[in-house]
Backbone as JSON, one array per atom type, in Angstrom:
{
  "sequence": "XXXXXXXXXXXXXXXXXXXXXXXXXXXXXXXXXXXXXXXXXXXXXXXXXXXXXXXXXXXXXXXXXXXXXXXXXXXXXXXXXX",
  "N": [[116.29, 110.91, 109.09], [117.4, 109.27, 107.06], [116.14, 106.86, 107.0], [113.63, 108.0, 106.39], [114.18, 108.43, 103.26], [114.77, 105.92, 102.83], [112.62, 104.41, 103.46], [111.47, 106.02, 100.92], [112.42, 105.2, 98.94], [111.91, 102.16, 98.88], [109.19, 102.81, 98.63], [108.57, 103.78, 95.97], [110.11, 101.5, 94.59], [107.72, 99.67, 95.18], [105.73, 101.11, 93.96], [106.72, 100.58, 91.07], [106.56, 98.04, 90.61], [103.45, 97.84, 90.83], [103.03, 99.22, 88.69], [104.2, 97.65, 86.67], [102.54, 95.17, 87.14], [99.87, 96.13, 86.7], [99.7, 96.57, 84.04], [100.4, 94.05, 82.77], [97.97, 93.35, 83.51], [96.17, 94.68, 81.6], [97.64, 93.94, 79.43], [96.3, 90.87, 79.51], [94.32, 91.51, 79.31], [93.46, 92.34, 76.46], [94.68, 90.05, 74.91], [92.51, 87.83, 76.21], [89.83, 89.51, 75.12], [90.65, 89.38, 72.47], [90.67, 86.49, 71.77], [87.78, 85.94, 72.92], [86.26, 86.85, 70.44], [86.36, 85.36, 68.53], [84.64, 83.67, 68.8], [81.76, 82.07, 69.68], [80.05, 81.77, 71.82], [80.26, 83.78, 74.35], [80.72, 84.59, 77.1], [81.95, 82.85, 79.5], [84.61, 84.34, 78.59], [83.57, 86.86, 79.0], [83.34, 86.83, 81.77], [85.81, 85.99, 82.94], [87.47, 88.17, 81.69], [85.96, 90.66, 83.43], [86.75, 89.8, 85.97], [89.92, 89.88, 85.5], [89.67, 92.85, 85.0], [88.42, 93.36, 87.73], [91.01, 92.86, 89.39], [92.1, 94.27, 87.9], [91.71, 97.11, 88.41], [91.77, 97.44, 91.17], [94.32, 97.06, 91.79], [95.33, 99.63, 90.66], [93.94, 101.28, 92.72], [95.51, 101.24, 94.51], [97.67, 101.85, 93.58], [97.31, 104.63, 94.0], [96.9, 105.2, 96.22], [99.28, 104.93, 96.92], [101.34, 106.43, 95.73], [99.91, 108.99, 96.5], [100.97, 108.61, 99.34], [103.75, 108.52, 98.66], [104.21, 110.99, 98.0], [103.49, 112.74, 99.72], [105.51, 111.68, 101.56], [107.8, 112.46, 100.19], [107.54, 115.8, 100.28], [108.23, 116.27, 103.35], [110.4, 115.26, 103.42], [111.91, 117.11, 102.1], [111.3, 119.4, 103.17], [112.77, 118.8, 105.66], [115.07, 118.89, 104.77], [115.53, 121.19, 103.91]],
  "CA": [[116.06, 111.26, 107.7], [118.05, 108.38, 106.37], [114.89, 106.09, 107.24], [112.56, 108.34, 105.57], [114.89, 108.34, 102.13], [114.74, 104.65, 102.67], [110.87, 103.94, 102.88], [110.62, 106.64, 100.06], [112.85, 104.03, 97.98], [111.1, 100.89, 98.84], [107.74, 103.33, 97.96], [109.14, 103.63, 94.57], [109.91, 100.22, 94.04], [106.21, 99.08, 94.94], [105.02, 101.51, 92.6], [107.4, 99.92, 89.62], [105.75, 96.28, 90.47], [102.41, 98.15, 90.71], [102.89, 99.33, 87.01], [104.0, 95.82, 86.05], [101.42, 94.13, 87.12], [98.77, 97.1, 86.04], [100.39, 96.27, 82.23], [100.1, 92.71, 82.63], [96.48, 92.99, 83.33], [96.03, 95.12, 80.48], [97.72, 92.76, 78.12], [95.74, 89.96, 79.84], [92.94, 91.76, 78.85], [93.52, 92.09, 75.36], [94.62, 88.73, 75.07], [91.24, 87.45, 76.14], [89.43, 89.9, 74.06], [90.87, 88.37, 70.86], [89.82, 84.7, 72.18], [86.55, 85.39, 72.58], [86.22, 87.66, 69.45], [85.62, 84.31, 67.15], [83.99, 82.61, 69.83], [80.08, 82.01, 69.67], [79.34, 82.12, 73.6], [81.93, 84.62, 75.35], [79.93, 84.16, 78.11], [83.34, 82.38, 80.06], [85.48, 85.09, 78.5], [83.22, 87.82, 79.72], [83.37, 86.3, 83.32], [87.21, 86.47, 82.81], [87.32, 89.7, 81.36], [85.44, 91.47, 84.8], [87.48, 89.23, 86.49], [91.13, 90.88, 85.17], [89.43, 94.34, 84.92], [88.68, 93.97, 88.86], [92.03, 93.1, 89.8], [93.37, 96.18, 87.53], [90.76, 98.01, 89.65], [92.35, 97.05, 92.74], [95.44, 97.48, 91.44], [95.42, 100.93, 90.39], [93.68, 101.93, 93.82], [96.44, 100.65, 95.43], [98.95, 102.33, 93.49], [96.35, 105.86, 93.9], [97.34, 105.43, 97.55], [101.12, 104.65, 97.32], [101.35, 107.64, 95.51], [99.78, 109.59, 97.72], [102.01, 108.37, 100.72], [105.52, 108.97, 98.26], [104.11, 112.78, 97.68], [103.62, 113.64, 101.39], [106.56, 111.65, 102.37], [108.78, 113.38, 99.38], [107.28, 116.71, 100.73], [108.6, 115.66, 104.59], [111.51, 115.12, 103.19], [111.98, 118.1, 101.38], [111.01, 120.04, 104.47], [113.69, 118.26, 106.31], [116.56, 119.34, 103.55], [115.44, 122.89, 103.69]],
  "C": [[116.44, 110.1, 106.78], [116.62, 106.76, 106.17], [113.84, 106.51, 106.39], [112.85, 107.75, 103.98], [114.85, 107.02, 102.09], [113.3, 103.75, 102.3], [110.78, 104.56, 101.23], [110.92, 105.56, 98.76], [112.52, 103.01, 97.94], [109.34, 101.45, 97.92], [107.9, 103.29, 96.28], [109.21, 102.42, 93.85], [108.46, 99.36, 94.28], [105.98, 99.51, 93.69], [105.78, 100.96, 91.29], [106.39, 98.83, 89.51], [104.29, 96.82, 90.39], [101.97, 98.24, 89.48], [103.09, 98.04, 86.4], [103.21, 95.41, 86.26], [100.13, 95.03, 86.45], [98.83, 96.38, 84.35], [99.92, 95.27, 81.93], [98.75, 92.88, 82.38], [95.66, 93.6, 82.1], [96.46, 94.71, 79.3], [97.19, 91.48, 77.96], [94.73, 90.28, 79.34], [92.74, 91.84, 76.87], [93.93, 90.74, 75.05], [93.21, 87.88, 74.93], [89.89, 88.04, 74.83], [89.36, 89.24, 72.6], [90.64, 86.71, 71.06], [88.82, 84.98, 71.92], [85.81, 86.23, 71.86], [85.33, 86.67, 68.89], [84.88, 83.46, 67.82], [82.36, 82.79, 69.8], [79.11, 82.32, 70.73], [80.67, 82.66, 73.95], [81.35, 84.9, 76.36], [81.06, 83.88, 79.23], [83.86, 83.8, 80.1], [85.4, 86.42, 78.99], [83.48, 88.11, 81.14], [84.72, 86.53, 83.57], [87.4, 88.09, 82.82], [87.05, 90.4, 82.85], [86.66, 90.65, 85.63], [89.16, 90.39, 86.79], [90.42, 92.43, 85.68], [89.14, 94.66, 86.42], [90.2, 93.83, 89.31], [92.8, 94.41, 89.44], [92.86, 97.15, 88.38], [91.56, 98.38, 90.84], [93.61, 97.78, 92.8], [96.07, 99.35, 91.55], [95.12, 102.11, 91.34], [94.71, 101.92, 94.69], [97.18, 101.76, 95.0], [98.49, 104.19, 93.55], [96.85, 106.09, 95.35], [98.74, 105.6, 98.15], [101.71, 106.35, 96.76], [101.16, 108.44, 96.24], [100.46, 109.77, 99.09], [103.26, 109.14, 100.16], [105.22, 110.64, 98.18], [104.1, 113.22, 98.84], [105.12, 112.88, 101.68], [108.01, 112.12, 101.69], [109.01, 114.83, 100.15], [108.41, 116.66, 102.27], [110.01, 115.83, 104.44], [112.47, 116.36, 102.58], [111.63, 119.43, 102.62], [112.27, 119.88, 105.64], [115.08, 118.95, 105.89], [116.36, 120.86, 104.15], [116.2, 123.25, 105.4]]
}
């Protein structure tokens, strides 16, 4: 049990860095936005733009799955207690 309680706490701390970096890419993205606002060809910034918005993609699938793992292995755990 002490193993489980241990992954579930490393699971936890992914998901923190998951949200950090999610954030980032979402302030990366605004960021860009306002660049190529006054810009004449955003053409580049567009290419950027998809760029960030797949990594948040990625990102967010990732953390769709980690989730998923910490809820069954909370459950498990919680099964264990009882």
């Amino acid at each position: 049990m002490d193993a489980m309680i241990s992954v579930y706490e490393q699971l936890v701390a992914e998901e923190e860095e998951l949200l950090q970096n999610i954030e980032i890419c979402e302030g990366c993205i605004s960021v860009v936005f306002q660049y190529i606002s006054g810009k004449e060809d955003p053409q580049i910034g567009e290419s950027i733009l998809t760029a960030i918005h797949t990594i948040e993609k990625d990102l967010q699938t990732e953390l769709l799955h980690l989730k998923l793992e910490k809820s069954l292995l909370a459950n498990k755990i919680k099964l264990l207690k009882s």
